[in-house]
N, C-alpha and C positions, 0 to 999 in steps of 0.2 A: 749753857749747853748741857746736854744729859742722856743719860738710856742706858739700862740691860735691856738686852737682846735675845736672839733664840740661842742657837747651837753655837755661834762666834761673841766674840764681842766686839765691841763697836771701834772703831778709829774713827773720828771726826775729823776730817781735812778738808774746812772749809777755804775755800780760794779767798783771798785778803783780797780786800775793794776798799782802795783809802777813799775816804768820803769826805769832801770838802770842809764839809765842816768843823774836822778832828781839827784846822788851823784858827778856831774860834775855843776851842778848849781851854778854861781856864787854871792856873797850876795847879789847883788843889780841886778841880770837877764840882760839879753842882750839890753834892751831898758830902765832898773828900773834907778830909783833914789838912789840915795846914803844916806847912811846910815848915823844918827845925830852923828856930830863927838865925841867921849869921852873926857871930859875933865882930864887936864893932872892931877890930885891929888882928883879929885871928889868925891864922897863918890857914895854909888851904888847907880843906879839911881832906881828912884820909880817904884816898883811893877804896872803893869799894867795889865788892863786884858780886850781886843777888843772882839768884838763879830761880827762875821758875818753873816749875813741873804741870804740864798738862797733858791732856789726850786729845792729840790734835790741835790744830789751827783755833783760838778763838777771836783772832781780828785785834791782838794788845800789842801788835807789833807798833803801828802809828804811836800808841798810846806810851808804848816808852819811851820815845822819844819826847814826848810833852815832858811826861815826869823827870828827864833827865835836863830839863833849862831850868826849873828849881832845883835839881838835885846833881849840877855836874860832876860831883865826883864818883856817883854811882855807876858802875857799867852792871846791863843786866844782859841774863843768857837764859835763852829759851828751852827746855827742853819737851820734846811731843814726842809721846809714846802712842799703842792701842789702848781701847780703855779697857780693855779687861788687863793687859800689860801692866799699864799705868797704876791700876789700883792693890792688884797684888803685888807690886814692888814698892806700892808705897807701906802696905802692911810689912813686908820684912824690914823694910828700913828704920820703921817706929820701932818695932821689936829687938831691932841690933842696935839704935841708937844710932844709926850712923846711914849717912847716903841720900837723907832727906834734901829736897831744895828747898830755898828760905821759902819760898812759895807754894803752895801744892794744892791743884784743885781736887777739889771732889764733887763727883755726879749723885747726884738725887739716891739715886741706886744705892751707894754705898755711904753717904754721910751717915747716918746713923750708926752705923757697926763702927766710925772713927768717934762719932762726938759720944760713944760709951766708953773712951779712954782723952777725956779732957788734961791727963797729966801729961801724954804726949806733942799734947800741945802750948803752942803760948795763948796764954787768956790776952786777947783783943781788949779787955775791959782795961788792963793797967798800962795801955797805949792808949786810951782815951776815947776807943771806938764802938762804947755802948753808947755814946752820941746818936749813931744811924739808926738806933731799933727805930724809933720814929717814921724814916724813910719810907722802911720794908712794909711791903704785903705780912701779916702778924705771924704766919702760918709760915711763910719764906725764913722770919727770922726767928722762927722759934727751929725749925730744921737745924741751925745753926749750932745752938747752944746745948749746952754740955749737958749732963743731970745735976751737974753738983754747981750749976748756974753761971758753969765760964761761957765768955763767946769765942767758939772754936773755931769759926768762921767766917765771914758775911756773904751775900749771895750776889750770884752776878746775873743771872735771868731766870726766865720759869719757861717752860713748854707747854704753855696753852693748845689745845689739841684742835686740830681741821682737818679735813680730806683735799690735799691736791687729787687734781685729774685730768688727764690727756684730753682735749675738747675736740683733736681729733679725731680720736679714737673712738669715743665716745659716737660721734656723729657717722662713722662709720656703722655703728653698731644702730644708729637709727633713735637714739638716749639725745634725751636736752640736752645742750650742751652751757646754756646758762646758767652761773650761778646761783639762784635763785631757785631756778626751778630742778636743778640738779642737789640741791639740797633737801625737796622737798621730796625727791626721791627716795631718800632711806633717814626718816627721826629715829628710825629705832634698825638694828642690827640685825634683826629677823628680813626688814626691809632691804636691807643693804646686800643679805645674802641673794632675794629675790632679785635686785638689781643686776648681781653681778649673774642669775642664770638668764639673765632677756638678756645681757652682753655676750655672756658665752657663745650664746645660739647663734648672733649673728657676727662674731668679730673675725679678724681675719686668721686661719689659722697661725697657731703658735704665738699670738695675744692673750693674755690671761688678762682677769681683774684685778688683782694684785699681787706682790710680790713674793711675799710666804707671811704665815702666820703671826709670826712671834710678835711685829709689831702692834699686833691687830687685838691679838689676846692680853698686852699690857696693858693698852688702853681701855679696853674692857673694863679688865679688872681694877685700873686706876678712877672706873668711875663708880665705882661702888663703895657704900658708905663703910665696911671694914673690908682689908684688901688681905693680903697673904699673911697678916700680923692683927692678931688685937691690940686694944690699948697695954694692958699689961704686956706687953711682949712675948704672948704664947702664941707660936704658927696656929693658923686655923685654914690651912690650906683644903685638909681631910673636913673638917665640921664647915668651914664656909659656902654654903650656897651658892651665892654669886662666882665664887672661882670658879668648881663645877660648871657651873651655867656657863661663865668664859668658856671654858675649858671645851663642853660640847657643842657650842656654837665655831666654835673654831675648827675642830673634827669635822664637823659640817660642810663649812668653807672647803675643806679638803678636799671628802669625799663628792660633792658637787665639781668639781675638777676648777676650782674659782682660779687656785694660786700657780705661781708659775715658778712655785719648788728654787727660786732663788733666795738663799739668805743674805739676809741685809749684810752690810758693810762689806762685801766678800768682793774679788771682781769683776765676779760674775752679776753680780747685781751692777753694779759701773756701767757696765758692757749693757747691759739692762736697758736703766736710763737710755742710754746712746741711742738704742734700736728699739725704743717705745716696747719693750715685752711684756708691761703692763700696763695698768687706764689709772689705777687708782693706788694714792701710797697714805698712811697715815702720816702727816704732817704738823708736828710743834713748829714752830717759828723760826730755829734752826733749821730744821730739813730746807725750807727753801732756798737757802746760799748751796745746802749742799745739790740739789735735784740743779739748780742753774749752772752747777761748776760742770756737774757729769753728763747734761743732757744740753749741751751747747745749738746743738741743733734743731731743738723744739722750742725756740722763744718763740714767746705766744699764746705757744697750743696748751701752754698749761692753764690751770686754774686752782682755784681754790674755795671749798665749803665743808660747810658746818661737818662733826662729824656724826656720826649716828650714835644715839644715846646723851647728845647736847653739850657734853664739856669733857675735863677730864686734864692732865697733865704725862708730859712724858718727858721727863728731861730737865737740866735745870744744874746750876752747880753755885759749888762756894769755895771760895777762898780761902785757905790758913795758912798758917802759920809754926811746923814744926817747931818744939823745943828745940832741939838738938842745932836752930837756926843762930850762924855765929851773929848776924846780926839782926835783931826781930826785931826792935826800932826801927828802922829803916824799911823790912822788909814790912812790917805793919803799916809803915805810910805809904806802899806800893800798892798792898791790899785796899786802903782807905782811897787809893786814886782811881784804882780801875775799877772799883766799885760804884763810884760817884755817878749821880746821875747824869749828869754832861756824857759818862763817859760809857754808860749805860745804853743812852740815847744813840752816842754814837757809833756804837758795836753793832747795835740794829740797825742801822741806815747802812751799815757800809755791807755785814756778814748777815743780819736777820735773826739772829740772839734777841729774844726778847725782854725787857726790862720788866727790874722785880719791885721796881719802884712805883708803885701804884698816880704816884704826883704828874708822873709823866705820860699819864694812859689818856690825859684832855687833853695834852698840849698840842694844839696846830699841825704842829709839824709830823709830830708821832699819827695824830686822828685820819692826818689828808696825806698820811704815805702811801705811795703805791708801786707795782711795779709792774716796769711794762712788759718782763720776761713772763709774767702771770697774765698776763691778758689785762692788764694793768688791774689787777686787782688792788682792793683798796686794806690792804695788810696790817697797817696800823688799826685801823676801824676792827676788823676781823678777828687780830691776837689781842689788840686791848679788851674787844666783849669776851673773849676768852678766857682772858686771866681775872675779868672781870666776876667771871660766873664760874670760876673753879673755886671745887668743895674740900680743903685738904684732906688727905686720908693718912693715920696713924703709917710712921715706917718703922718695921722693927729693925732688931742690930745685926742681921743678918740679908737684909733684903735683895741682894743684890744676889747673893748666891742662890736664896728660893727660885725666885724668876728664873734664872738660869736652868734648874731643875724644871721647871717650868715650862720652858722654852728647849729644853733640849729634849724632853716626853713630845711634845710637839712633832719636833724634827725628827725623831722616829718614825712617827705615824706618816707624816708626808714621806717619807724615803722609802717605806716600804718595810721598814725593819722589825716594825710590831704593829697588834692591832692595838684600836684606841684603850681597850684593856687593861693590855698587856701594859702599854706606857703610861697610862693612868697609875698602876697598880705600883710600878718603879718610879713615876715620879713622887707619891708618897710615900715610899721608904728611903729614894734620898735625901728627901726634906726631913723627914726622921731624923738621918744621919747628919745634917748638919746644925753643929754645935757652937 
């Protein structure tokens, strides 16, 4: 799961859908680690009790349960914060030393600004779990690791990028409504903005074509070959081109009245979904468990395609393992279960996280998934060529807070609060300011 966002940040609270299959799950998942052996006259082994820290729902509740018929003396406790919550509490906790859970995810957004402080964590390597680099997408498991070559985390999906779309709304609007030929509608984001003014003209009032910006201008910039960071780790927000280019293309979208001035993750956006107030949402493979939970009432009508500009990534997380963990053994073979491919696989079928496990991207069952809440679109085919044809792009140690400047210049300009300017001119002097 993953994402920075505009002016909020994200809560992920996807609805759990146990999925038959988690009762085929083997103790130690299809890429996990094996289980600590039992000694042969032992006495029971000590009471434990792991905790894990996320932002949000990510579908591992089934999943503890498996781990705990190898592991019964473990109890584990969930904790889901927001993500912007989540991750600034997880930075004070490193720095006091104290508060972390034995487990703690982190989003794409911010693993970099943790894995430049590898001492904070326990290296995965001396629990035996440089085994997986193998598994991983090369680029998934290099996000991972440290500079100084520990593994600070393993990864549990990636956000392959697509456009769901109202196919009612659409059709209201007099727009294809097949996927195919709605794809061929906008290959490039010039196209998409044209799309969305033939929608304009004919939708119903108080329908917009999409939601607000911020999602729109990540993926953007997520698909250009350097993003808000060079290799060196110097912002190039001011000298990059392609930001810019996001950047006024997005203004665009505005001033053409596309968006319908709700920010993601808020309730407002919730309420959103419910009452169709937009056609089209930028879509990783996550988003659809969440667009299914909040739009209960449009199964169906949805869809999904390609997005404009052809790939791209938004989202995505890993696993680790604080020092400060009283027991990282244990907590290390939790990480090595819910990472596993079994277990990978079955996070997708149940919640729609998709797998960073490349092995998994032919297998049958992953290729011929579909769902009917999409108009039964065919999801696995879709996010597999997606992850397929994603280009990694450098994160620096601060990424998650850029975007945010980013995204909240944005949110100016939509509310009315400055011109494109004036929030141009403030978004690079707070990226200045952050160190």
């Amino acid at each position: 799961m993953g994402i920075p966002r505009t002016g909020r940040r994200i809560t992920r609270l996807f609805a759990p859908m146990v999925a038959a299959t988690l009762l085929t799950l083997t103790a130690c998942g299809g890429g996990g680690g094996s289980s600590p052996a039992s000694g042969d006259s032992a006495a029971p082994a000590e009471k434990i009790k792991l905790t894990v820290g996320l932002f949000g729902d990510f579908g591992f509740k089934p999943l503890y349960e498996e781990f705990r018929k190898t592991h019964p003396n473990i109890e584990i406790e969930e904790r889901q914060a927001a993500y912007a919550d989540h991750h600034t509490n997880l930075a004070a906790h490193l720095a006091t030393g104290a508060g972390a859970a034995d487990v703690e995810g982190i989003e794409v957004g911010f693993i970099s600004q943790f894995t430049a402080q590898p001492d904070r964590f326990q290296d995965l390597r001396q629990y035996g779990l440089d085994k997986r680099q193998g598994d991983y997408l090369d680029w998934k498991w290099q996000q991972g690791v440290g500079a100084n070559g520990a593994v600070v985390g393993l990864g549990t999906d990636v956000g392959g990028l697509a456009m769901c779309y109202r196919t009612d709304l659409f059709k209201k609007a007099g727009l294809p409504t097949k996927r195919d030929e709605v794809s061929a509608l906008w290959p490039t984001w010039d196209q998409y903005i044209e799309t969305g003014k033939k929608f304009g003209a004919a939708a119903d009032k108080g329908t917009k074509f999409f939601d607000s910006p911020g999602e729109i201008i990540r993926a953007m910039i997520a698909q250009a070959p350097v993003g808000v960071y060079d290799a060196q780790d110097n912002v190039v927000v001011a000298s990059n081109p392609d930001v810019k280019k996001a950047w006024d293309l997005s203004v665009q979208m505005i001033k053409d009245d596309l968006s319908a001035k709700i920010g993601a993750w808020t309730p407002e956006w919730n309420t959103g979904f419910a009452k169709g107030s937009f056609a089209t949402i930028i879509c990783p493979a996550w988003m659809t468990a969440y667009i299914q939970d909040q739009a209960k009432n449009a199964a169906g009508k949805w869809d999904i395609a390609t997005v404009p500009g052809g790939a791209g990534n938004a989202g995505g997380t890993h696993l680790t393992v604080p020092k400060q963990s009283k027991h990282p053994k244990e907590a290390a073979e939790l990480v090595d279960f819910l990472t596993s491919a079994d277990s990978q696989a079955t996070v997708f079928k149940a919640i729609g996280n998709f797998p960073s496990i490349p092995a998994l991207y032919d297998q049958p069952d992953i290729q011929n998934f579909t769902k009917d809440f999409f108009n039964g679109a065919p999801v696995g085919k879709i996010y597999s060529d997606a992850a397929k044809n994603l280009k990694p792009q450098h994160l620096g140690p601060k990424e998650g807070d850029v975007r945010t400047a980013i995204g909240n210049g944005l949110g100016r300009v939509e509310q009315g609060q400055q011109t494109p300017e004036q929030a141009w001119a403030q978004v690079l002097k707070d990226v200045e300011n952050i160190k």
